[in-house]
C-alpha positions in Angstrom: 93.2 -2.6 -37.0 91.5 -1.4 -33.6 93.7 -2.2 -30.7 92.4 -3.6 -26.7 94.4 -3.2 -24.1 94.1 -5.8 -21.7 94.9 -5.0 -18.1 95.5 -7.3 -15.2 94.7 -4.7 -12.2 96.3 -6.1 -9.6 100.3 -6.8 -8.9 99.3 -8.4 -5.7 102.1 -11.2 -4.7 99.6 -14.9 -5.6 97.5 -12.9 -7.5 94.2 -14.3 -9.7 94.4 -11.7 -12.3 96.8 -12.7 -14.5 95.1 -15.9 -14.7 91.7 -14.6 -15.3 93.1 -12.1 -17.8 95.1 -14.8 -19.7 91.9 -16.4 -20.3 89.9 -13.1 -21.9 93.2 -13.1 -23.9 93.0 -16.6 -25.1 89.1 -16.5 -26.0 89.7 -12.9 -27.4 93.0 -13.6 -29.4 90.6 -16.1 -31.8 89.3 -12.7 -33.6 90.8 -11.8 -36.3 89.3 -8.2 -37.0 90.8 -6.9 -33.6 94.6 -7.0 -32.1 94.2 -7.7 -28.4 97.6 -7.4 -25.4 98.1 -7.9 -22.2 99.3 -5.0 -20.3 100.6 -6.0 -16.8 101.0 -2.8 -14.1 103.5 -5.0 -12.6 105.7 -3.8 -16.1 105.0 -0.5 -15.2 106.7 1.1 -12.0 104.2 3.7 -11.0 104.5 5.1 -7.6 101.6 6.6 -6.2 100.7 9.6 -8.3 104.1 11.8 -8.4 102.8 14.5 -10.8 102.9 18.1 -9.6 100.3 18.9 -12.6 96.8 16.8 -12.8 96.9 14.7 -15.3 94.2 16.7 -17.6 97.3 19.0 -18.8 99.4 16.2 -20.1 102.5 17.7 -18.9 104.3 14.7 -17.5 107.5 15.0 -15.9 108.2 11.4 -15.1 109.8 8.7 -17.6 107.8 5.9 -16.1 104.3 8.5 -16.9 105.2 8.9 -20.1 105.8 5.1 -21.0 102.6 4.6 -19.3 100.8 6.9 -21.1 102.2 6.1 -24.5 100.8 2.4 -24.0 97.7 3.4 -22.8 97.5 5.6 -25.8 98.2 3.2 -28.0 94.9 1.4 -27.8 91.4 2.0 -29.0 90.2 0.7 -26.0 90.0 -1.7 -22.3 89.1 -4.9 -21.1 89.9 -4.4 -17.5 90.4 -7.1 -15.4 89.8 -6.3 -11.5 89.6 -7.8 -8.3 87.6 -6.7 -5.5 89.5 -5.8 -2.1 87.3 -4.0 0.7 84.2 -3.6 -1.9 86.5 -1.7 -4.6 89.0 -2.1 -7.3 92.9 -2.4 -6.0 94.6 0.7 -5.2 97.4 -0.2 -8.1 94.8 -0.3 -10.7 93.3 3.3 -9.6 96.6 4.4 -9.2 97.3 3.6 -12.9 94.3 4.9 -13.9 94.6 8.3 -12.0 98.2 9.0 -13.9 96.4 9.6 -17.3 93.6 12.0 -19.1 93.7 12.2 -22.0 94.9 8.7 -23.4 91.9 7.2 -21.8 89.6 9.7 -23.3 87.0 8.6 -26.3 87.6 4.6 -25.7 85.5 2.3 -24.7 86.1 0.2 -21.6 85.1 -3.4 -20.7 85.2 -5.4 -17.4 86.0 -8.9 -16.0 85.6 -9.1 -12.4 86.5 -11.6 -9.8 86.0 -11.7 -5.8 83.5 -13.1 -3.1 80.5 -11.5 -4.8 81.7 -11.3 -8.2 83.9 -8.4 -7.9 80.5 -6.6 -9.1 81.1 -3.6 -6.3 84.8 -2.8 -7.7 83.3 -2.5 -11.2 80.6 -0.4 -9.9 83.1 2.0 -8.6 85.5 2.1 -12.3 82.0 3.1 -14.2 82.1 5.9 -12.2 85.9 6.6 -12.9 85.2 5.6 -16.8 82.4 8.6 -17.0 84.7 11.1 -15.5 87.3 10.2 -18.4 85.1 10.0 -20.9 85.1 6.5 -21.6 82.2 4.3 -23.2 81.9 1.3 -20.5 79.5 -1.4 -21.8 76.7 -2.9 -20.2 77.8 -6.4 -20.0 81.1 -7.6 -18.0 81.9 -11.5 -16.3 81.9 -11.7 -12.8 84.0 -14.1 -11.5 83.0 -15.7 -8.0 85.7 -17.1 -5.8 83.6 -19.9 -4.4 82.5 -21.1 -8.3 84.9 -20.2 -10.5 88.4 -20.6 -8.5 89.6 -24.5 -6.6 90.9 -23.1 -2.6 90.0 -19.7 -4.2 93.4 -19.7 -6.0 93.4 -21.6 -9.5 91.3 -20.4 -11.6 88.4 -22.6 -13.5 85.9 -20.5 -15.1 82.8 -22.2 -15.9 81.8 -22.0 -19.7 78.9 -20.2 -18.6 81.0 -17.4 -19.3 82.0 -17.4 -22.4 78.8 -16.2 -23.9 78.9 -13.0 -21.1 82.6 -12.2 -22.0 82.2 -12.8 -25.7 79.0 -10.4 -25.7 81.9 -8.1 -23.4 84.1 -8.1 -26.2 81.8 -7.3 -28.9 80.6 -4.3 -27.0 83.9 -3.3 -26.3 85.0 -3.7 -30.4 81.4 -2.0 -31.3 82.1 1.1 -29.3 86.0 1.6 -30.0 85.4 1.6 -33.9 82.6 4.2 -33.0 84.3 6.2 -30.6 87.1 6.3 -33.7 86.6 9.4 -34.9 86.4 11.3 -31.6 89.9 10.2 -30.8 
């Protein structure tokens, strides 16, 4: 059964990720032809990158890189769930991404977004990342706006205008992972 990782990109203290990302989970756990998790970086301890080797070698030295990197591996691919800080994805969630090669490679990679405009600017910047690992990101995400979609910016009501965008997300991102299969 293809596996989705789901990761809530931000350990910030108050955080709105984990409630945005328990809703993909909710609407996306009524599949049945797909297994979807959450994967919380506040599970994982990673420092700021303490590799001596890039990550493209896969010689890991650090327990806490080689847990990550056999979760990460264990999916066929990503719903990432960002927030925007200073136009750009959090520094824990690049962090996290920056530890691994490999285990990313060949997957596709979806995106839920929330911030002022959207969060549409810190997406902008993980397609970038995405191509570079060669990862499949699909065209269509859910941007989340703090003034709409969040009461005092804090707890989160999504409009069900979403739904069709992040359902369309999720078959994109189950579409490309069973076609990237045989790369990986």
């Amino acid at each position: 059964m293809t596996r989705i990782g789901i990761i809530i990109g931000s350990t910030r203290p108050g955080r709105n990720g984990e409630a945005v990302a328990k809703w993909v989970h909710e609407i996306a756990s009524q599949r049945s032809d797909v297994e979807f998790e959450l994967v919380d970086l506040l599970d994982y301890k990673l420092p700021h990158l303490d590799e001596a080797m890039p990550p493209s070698l896969g010689q890991y030295s650090q327990p806490h890189t080689r847990e990550w990197a056999a979760k990460i591996a264990s999916f066929d691919g990503f719903v990432m769930v960002t927030p925007e800080y200073n136009h750009s994805t959090s520094g824990v969630l690049k962090n996290a991404i920056d530890y691994l090669y490999a285990e990313w490679n060949n997957k596709a990679i979806g995106f839920v977004s929330y911030g002022s405009v959207g969060g549409t600017r810190a997406v902008e910047h993980l397609r970038l990342v995405a191509g570079e690992l060669q990862m499949a990101d699909v065209r269509s995400q859910v941007a989340l706006s703090l003034f709409t979609d969040f009461e005092n910016f804090s707890v989160f009501r999504p409009s069900d205008l979403h739904l069709d965008g992040l359902n369309t997300m999720l078959d994109q991102v189950m579409s490309w992972s069973n076609a990237l299969a045989s790369l990986r």
